[in-house]
Structure formats: C-alpha cells, structure tokens
N, C-alpha and C positions, 0 to 999 in steps of 0.2 A: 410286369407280373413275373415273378420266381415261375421257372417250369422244372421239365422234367432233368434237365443239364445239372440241376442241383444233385440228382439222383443216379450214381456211378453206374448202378446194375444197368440203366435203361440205355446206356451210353453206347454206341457201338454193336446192336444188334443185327440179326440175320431180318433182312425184310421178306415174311412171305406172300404179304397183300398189303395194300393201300385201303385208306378207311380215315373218316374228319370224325371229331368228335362235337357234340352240343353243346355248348357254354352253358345253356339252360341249366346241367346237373353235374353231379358232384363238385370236387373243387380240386384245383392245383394243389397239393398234398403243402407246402409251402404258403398257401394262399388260403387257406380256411378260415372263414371266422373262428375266433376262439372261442364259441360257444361248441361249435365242430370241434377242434380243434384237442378239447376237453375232452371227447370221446373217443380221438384216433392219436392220441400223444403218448412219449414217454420221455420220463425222466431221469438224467442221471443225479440219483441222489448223493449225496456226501453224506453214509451213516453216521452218525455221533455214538459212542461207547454208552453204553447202558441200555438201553430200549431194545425189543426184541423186534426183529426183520418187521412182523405184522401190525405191533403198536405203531412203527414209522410210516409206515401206509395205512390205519388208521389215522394218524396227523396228516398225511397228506390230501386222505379223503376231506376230511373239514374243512383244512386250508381251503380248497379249490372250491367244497359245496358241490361235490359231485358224489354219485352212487357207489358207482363201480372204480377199482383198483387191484392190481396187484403186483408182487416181484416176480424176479428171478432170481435163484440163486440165497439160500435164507443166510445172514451171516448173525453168529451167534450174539449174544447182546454186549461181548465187551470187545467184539470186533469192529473197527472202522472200517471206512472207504466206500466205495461201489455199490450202490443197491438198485438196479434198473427196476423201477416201476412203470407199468403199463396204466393206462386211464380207459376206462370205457372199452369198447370191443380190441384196446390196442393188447389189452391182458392174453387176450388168443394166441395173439402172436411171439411172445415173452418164448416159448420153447425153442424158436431159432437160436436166441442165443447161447442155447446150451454147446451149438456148435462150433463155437469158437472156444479160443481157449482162455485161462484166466491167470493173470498174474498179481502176485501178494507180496509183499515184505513183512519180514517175521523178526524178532529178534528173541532167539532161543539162548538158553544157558544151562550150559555144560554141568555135569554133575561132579568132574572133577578137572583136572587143568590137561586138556591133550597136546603133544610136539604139533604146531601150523601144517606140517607137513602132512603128518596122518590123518589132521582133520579135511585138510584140500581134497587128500588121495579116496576119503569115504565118502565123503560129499559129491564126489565125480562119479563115485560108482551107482549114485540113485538118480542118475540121468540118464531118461531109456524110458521101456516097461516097467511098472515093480509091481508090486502083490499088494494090497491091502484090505484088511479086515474094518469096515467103519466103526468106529467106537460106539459104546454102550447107550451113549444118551442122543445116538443120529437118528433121523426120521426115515433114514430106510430098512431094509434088511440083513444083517451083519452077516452076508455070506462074503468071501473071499471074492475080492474081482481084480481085475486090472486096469489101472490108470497110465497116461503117459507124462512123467516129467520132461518136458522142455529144453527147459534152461534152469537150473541150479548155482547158484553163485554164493561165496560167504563174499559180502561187501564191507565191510570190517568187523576186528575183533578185539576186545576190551576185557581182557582177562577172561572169565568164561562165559560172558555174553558175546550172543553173535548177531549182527545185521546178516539176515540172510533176504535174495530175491528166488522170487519162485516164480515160473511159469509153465504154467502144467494145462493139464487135460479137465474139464468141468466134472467135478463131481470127486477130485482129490481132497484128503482131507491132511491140510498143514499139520496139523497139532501129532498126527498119526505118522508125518512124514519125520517130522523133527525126531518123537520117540525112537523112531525104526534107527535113525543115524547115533542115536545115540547108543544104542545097543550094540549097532555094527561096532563102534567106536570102545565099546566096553563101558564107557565112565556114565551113561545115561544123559537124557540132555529134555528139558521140557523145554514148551510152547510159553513166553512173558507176554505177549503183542503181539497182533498180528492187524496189518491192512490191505483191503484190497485195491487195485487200483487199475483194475483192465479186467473187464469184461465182453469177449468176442473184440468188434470194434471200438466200445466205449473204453474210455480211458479217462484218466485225470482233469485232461482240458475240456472233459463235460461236465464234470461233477459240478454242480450247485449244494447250498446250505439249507434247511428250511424254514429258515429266515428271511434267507434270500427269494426263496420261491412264496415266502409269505407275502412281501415287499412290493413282488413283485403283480402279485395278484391284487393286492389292493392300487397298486398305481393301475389300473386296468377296471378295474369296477369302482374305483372314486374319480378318477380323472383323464379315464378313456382312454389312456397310454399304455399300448400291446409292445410297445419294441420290446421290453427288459423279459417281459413272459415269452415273449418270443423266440427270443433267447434261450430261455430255460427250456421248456416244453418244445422237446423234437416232434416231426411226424413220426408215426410208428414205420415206416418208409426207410428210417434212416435203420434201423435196425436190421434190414436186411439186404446192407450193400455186400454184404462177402454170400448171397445166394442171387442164385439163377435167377432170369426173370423169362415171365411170355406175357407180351400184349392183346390184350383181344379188343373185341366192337364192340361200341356199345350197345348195341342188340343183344350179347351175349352174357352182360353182366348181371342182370337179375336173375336170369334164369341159373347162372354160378349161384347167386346171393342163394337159391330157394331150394340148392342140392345137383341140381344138374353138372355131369361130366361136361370137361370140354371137348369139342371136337375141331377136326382139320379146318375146317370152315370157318369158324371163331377166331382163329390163331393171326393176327397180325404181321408179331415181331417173334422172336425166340431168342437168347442168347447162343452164340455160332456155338459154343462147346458144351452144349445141351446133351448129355446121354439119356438113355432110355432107365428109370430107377432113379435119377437126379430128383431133391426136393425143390420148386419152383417157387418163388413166389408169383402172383396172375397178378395185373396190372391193370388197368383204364388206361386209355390213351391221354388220361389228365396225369399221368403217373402215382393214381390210387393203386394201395394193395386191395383185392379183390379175397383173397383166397390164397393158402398154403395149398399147393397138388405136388403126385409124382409123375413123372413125366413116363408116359408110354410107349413113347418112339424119341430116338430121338431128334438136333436139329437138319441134319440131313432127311431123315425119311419124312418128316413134317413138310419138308419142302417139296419132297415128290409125290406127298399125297393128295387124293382130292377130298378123301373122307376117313374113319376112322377116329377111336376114340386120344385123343393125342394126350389128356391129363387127366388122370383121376385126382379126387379132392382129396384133403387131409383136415381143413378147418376152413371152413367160412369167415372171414374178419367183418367185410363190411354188410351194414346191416342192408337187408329185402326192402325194396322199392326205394334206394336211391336214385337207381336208373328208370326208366318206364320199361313196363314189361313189355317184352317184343315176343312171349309165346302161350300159349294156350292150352289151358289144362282142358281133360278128358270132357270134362264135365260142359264144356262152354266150346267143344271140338268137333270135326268132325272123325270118324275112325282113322282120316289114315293121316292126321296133323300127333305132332308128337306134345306128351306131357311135359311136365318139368323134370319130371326125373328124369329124365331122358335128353340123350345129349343135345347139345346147340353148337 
C-alpha cells in the first residue's frame, strides 16, 4: 500500500501525541478507489490553443462523467500549457496554488530592431518588483498593484522576435510585461505566444493531453485498468507539498469536516517550522487533506500546551461523515458536552 512517505509535507514532523488510525475509513490519499479518487483529484492539463480555460473543464467534466470541476489560474484561449483542474471537493483547494509562483515562455517581437546589448540591460531591469495596471479585457480590477518577477531571461533572438522565460509572482500578466519592455526600450514590443509551464509545484513532467486523459479513462471503465488514470489524476494532496502540515485523530475529523476549530488535544503531528499566522493544510493519519486552517500558535507552544485553540479553518475540503462522528451536538447533549462548533 502507497502511504504517507509519498507525501513530503507529512515527512519529518514535530510528534506532539501518539494516536492509530481505522482502516475502516477514509483512504491512503494514493490508494482511493477511482470512483473517490474522482472527487479528491487533480490534473495537470496541457491546454491546447483555442478553447477558453472553462470550455476545457467543461471537456473534462464529460470526459470523466463527473459533476463538479475546476482551474486555477484562467489562461486566455490562444495560450497553451498548464491548467491545474480540481475534481470534486479537490476545486476548494486549487487557491493554494496561487502561492507558488508561475513560469511562461513568450515569444515577443520588437517593434523595431534594438543593439542585443540595450535589450539584455532593459530586460534585467524588470527583475525585482514592477508596477502593473491589468489590461482592459482581465477579469479583475484594473487598479495599479504590484507583482514580483523572478527570473527574466531572453533565450534567443531572431531578428525582432524573442524567446523570452518568465518566472514571476501569480497573478502577472505576460502580455503587459512584454508591452512595458518595449516602451522602456522605446521601439515597442507585443506578446506572438505565450506557454505556461509551472505552476507552484506542477510543471511540464505533469502535464497530460485530453486525449490522453480520455484513453485513459476509458481503459479504466472498459477494461478495469487504473494504472494509466493513475497516473494522470493526482490526489489533491500533492498540491500542497510546498505548505505546512498538522495531523490530527480521528476523533477530530468530522467534527473539522462540520465547522469545528482545532484544538491542542486534536493536534498529533505539526510541521517543526510552524509559526503562529502560517496557512496549514490538516491531515488524517491516512495522509487525507482535511481542511485549509491558520495556525494560532505556533509549533513550539502547541507542544507546551494542554489546550487552547491551536487552528482556526479557512475551507473545509473533505466531505462530513467520512470519519464517524465522535461529538455531540446541543440537541442530543447534555449542557456541559460541547457542540460542533466548538473546538475538538
């Protein structure tokens, strides 16, 4: 059986209790039926040029014959590369990856011929902070903000076309990055191409076709062959190996699933470099996500406490009565047993 060793965050943690878990429920994040599996997956897609971010997760809804879908990150319809889609309650979780950063290859073309030299020396200068106003037809607010480029590189050049790489902050817009250089530069410069190919931790060597994911799914519901789908469809798990993690009991996990804070007594495992304001992801001792929270102390005072609220939530991922409930609402209590809103 695949465990938790598949899963970096869980690797290497601060123990603040011992606790077994029930084979009876959930499942090794690794080890789901693919009918589960469907509900807590995600995929790295390989956009294809034409179709809008939402018609490709429409197709992929179909494909798979499931409800629920969605991305992150919309790439316009003649942009390739990267489209992380969520399935089922994995779509909750799709905002972590805003936290990581994203990188593109563009190839832009100068509006008139500039010396290699001036174009290196302006090119180097939008590596840092910069300013950007989002263009006219973006889905957010065209107020003025700040993004961070990375890394900026021209990777060749072909008269007034350029291979440029980009590796920037989520939520930069290429097309607006190229303009701005071309203005520094005087001779003006638009956006011909653009790919994406790293988003947070996904990159290239995830990307699937969906064709591929078509293939894939039919070898699996004609002739009962999961490795190839296996392959394709990660747990939503893998998505947040660059954030924090806490384990708790299974006693504590419904009561997460139905709104309930975490408390000191819940808490397992913590990651050693846990601050107090960290985003968490909460765990199962089968290495299920449970729930996004912020952490309220951090892992040193978790360790020296005996109680106290140690996580508030941020999203619920897995769905109410996976685990058996281990606490008792008002109504079925007596006064002085706690509700579900209330910590565990």
């Amino acid at each position: 059986m695949i465990c938790n060793s598949k899963l970096p965050q869980l690797n290497d943690l601060l123990s603040i209790d011992d606790d077994v878990t029930d084979e009876h429920y959930g499942y090794h994040p690794f080890s789901r039926p693919i009918d589960v599996l469907l509900d807590y997956g995600l995929i790295a897609l390989d956009k294809p040029a034409g179709p809008t971010s939402h018609e490709v997760v429409a197709w992929v809804k179909r494909i798979l014959a499931v409800e629920s879908a969605g991305h992150s990150g919309t790439l316009d319809p003649p942009t390739t590369g990267l489209l992380p889609i969520g399935l089922g309650e994995a779509t909750k979780a799709l905002t972590v990856l805003l936290l990581g950063p994203k990188e593109y290859y563009a190839i832009a073309r100068l509006h008139a011929v500039v010396p290699s030299k001036m174009l290196h020396d302006v090119v180097s200068m939008f590596i840092g902070d910069i300013y950007q106003r989002p263009p006219q037809r973006s889905s957010v607010k065209r107020e003025v903000r700040v993004r961070r480029i990375y890394e900026l590189e021209v990777l060749e050049e072909h008269g007034r076309l350029l291979l440029l790489r980009v590796l920037c902050q989520a939520g930069t817009y290429v097309r607006k990055l190229i303009y701005d250089i071309g203005e520094v530069l005087g001779s003006g410069a638009s956006m011909v191409e653009l790919r994406r190919t790293r988003v947070s931790m996904l990159d290239e060597d995830d990307m699937v076709r969906l064709h591929d994911l078509y293939d894939a799914y039919m070898l699996w519901r004609e002739k009962g062959e999961e490795e190839k789908l296996r392959s394709i469809i990660k747990p939503i798990e893998y998505a947040l190996m660059h954030v924090k993690a806490v384990v708790v009991r299974d006693s504590a996990v419904d009561s997460i699933c139905h709104g309930a804070q975490l408390a000191v007594p819940g808490v397992l495992k913590v990651s050693k470099d846990l601050q107090k304001g960290d985003l968490v992801g909460i765990y199962t001792l089968k290495g299920e996500l449970v729930a996004l929270a912020e952490a309220m102390m951090s892992a040193h005072e978790i360790a020296e406490a005996d109680k106290g609220i140690a996580f508030t939530l941020k999203r619920v991922i897995m769905k109410p009565n996976t685990y058996p409930k281990a606490w008792k609402s008002k109504s079925s209590s007596s006064s002085n047993s706690s509700s579900r809103s209330e910590v565990v």
